[in-house]
C-alpha positions in Angstrom: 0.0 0.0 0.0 0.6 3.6 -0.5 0.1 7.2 -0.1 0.7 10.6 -1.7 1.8 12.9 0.5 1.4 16.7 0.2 3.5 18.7 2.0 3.0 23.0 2.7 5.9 23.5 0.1 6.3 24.6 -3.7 6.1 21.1 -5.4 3.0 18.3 -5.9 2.6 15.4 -3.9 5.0 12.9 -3.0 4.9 8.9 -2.7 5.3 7.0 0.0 5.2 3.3 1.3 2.0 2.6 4.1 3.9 0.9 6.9 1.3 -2.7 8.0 0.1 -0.8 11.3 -0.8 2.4 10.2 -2.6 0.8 6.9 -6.0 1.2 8.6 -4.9 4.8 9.6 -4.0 5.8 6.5 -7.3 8.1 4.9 -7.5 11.0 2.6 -7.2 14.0 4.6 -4.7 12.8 7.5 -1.8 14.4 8.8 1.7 12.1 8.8 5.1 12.8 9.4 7.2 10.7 6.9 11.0 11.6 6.0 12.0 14.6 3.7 15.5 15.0 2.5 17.4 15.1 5.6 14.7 15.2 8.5 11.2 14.9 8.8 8.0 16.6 7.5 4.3 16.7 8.7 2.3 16.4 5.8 -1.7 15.1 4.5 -2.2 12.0 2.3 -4.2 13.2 -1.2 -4.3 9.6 -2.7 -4.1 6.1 -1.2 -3.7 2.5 -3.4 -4.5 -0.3 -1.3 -2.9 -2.5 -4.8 0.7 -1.4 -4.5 2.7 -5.3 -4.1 5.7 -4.6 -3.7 8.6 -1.2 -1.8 9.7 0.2 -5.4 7.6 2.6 -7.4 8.9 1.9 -11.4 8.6 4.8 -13.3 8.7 4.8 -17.4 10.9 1.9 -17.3 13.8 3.4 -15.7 15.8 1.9 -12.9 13.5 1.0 -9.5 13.2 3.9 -6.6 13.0 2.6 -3.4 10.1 4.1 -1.5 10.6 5.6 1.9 7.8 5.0 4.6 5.5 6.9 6.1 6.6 7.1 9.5 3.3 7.7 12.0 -0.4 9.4 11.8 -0.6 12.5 13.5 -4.5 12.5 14.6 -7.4 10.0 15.2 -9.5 11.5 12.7 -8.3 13.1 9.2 -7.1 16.7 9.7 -8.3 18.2 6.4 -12.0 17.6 4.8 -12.1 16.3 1.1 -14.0 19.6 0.3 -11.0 21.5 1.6 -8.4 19.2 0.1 -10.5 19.6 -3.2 -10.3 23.5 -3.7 -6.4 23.1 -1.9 -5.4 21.7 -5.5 -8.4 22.8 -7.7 -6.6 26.5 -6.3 -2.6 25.3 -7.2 -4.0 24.2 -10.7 -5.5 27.1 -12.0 -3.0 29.6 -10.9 0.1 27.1 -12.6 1.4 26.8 -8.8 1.7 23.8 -7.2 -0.7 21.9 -4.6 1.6 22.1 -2.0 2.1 26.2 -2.2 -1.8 26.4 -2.3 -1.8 24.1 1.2 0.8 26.2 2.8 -1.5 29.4 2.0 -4.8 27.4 3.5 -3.0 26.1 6.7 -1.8 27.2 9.4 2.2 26.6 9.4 2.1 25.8 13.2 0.2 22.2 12.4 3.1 20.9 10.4 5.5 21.0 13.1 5.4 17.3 13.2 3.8 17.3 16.7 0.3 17.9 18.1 -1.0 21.2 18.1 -1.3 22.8 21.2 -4.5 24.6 22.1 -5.0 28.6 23.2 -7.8 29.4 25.3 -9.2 32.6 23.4 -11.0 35.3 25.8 -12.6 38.4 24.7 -12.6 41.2 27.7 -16.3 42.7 26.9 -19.5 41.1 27.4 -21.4 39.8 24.6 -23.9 42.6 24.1 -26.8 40.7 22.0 -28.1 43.0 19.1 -31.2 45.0 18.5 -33.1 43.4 15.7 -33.6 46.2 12.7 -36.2 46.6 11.0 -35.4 45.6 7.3 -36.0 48.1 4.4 -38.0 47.3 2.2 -35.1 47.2 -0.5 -33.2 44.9 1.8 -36.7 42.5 2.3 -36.5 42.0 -1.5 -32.8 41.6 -1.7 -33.0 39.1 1.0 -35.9 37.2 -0.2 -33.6 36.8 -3.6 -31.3 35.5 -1.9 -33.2 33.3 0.2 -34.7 31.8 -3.2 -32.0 29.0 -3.7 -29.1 27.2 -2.5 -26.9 27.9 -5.4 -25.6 30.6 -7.3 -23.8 34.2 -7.1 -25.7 37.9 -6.3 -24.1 40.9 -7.0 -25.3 43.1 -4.1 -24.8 46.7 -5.3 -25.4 49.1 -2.8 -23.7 52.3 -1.1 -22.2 52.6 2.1 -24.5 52.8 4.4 -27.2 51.2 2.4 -27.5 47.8 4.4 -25.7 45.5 3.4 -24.4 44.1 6.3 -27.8 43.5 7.6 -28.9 42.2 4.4 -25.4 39.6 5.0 -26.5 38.8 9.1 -30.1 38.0 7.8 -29.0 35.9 5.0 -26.5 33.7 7.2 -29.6 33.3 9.7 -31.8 32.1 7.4 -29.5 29.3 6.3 -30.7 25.4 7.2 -29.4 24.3 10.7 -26.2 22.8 10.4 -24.8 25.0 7.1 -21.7 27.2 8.0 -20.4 30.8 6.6 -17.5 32.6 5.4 -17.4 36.3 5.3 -14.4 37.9 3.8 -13.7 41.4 4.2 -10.8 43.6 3.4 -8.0 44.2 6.7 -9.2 47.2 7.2 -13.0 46.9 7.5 -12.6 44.6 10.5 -13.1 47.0 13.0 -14.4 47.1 16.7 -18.0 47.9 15.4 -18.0 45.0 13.0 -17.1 42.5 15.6 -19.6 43.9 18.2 -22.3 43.6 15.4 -21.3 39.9 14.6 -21.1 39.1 17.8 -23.9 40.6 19.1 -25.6 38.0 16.5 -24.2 35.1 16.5 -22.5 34.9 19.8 -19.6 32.5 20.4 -20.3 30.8 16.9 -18.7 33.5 15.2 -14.8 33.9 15.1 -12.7 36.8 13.4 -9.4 35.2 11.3 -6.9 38.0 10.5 -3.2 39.3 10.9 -3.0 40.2 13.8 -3.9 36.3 15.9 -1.0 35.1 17.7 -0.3 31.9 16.7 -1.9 30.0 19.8 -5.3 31.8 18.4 -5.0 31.0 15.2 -4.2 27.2 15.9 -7.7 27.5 18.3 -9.9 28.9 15.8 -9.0 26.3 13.1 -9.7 24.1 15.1 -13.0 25.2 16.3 -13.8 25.6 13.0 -12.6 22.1 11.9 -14.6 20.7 15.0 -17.7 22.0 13.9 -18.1 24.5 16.9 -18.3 27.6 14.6 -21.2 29.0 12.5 -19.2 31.8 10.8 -16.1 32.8 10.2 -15.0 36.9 9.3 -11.8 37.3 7.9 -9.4 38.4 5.7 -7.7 37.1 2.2 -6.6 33.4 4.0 -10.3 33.0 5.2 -11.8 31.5 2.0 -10.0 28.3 2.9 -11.8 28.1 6.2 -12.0 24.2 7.2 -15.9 23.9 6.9 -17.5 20.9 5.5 -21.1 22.3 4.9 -20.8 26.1 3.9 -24.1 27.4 3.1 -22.5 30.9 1.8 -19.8 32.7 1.2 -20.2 36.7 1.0 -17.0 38.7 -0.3 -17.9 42.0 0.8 -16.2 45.1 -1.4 -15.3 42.5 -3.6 -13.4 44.7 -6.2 -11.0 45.5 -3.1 -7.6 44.9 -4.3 -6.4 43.5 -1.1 -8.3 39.9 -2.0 -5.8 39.6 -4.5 -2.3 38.0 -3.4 0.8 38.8 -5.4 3.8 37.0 -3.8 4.0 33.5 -3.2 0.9 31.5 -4.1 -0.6 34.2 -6.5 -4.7 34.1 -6.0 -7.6 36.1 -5.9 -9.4 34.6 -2.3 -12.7 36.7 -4.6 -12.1 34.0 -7.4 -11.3 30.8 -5.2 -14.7 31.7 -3.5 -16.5 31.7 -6.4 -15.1 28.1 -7.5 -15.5 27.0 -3.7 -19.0 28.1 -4.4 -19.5 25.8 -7.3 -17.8 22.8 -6.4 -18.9 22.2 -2.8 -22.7 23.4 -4.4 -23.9 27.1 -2.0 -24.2 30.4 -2.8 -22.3 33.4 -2.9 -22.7 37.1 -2.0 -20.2 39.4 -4.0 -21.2 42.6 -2.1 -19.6 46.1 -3.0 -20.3 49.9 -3.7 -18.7 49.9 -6.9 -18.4 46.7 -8.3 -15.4 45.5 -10.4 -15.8 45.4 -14.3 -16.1 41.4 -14.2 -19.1 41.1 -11.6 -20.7 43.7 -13.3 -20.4 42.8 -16.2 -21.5 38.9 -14.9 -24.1 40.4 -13.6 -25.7 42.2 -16.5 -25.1 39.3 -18.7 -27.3 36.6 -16.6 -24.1 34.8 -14.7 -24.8 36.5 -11.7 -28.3 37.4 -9.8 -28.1 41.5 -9.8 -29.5 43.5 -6.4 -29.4 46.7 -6.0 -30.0 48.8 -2.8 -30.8 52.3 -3.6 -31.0 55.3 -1.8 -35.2 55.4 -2.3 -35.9 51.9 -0.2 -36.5 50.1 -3.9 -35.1 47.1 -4.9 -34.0 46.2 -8.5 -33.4 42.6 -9.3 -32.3 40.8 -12.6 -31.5 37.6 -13.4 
């Protein structure tokens, strides 16, 4: 038997021999450590063959390589979701990268220490205030009930600041089936004390906020959370988008013609983009919300690819298909 092994580097998978005790251990989506070059890596299996007979891997007809073994399995349960390992190496493909650049983006570097991740207790000094319920516009009612038509597809929600949006993007996550998770992505800067007291204030400890400044112990806690199912929603930045959910039920990209989803060193990748395909390979729908859209949702938009909502100033909704 063997395994492919990805590891949070610039290159594909790599092969390895499944050791006899760790063969029922072995799934898609675990986390091993196995030997790499001179020491040893913590990485997650892509691809298993129960059929391999024999320790050489045979490649077009050139001398034998003997396989190195995979050395232990890391958890009890596999780290990483198919879903997640899905858009991992859907995301390396279409930007000509590689799989394992794409996992070191979606990852946090602190799991592949080779060791089990610690936990961090993560405390928040204020009180959760809950919030007043608002009474919905009547441009926001019809935006909403849009939405709230289907499971699948993208909106472009057009509206100025201060037109509603947000509530439009709290009342939309509520109205999801029990069970179904969401991803809001914003731009650094818009994560601001207000924003988290208005999250917060709806959804209460099943709400977490991923960005730049987590200390490492947070970040590991929050995937984690996240990965354990405790966690409804998720508001962060660029990184977010790879949030280890299993049953998103949206994703909203708010300002998404900000230039800041856009990654230009490294992994090279619009989070906007890999939402999109998220989207349509796990099957939910998306919210691209912004004041002035970029030229490609608009333009999706008005050509039928994208649902079209618009909040204007009056309290009227306009809605295309």
């Amino acid at each position: 038997m063997k395994a492919d092994v990805l590891f949070p580097i610039n290159a594909g998978a790599f092969t390895y021999l499944v050791p006899e005790d760790l063969k029922a251990k072995i799934k898609i989506g675990a986390r091993v450590l196995a030997p790499f070059k001179r020491g040893k890596n913590a990485g997650i299996v892509v691809g298993v063959d129960k059929n391999h007979p024999s320790p050489t891997f045979v490649k077009g007809g050139k001398k034998a390589i003997i396989l190195k073994s995979i050395e232990a399995v890391l958890d009890d349960e596999p780290f990483l979701p198919e879903n997640l390992l899905n858009i991992i190496q859907w995301t390396g493909q279409y930007y000509l990268s590689t799989s394992g650049l794409a996992l070191k983006n979606a990852v946090p570097s602190a799991f592949f220490t080779g060791k089990k991740a610690g936990r961090s207790r993560i405390t928040y000094d204020e009180e959760i205030k809950t919030a007043k319920a608002l009474d919905l516009t009547t441009e926001q009612s019809n935006a909403l009930s849009e939405i709230n038509s289907t499971d699948k597809g993208v909106f472009l929600l057009h509206g100025v600041t201060g037109s509603g949006k947000t509530e439009v993007y709290i009342r939309a996550i509520k109205s999801l089936p029990a069970g179904k998770e969401a991803i809001v992505l914003v731009p650094e800067i818009a994560i601001t004390a207000q924003m988290i007291e208005r999250f917060r204030g709806n959804f209460g400890d099943s709400v977490v906020f991923f960005h730049s400044g987590l200390s490492i112990g947070e970040r590991i806690t929050q995937w984690r959370k996240m990965r354990a199912g405790e966690i409804k929603v998720v508001i962060g930045v660029r990184s977010a988008v790879f949030a280890p959910f299993e049953n998103i039920g949206l994703i909203v990209v708010d300002e998404e013609q900000e230039a800041s989803y856009k990654q230009f060193e490294g992994l090279r990748y619009s989070a906007r983009d890999v939402a999109l395909a998220r989207g349509q390979l796990e099957g939910f729908k998306i919210i691209l919300g912004s004041a002035t859209p970029s030229m490609e949702a608009y333009y999706n938009a008005k050509n039928g690819k994208f649902r079209y909502l618009e909040l204007t100033p009056k309290g009227r909704a306009k809605a295309f298909a």
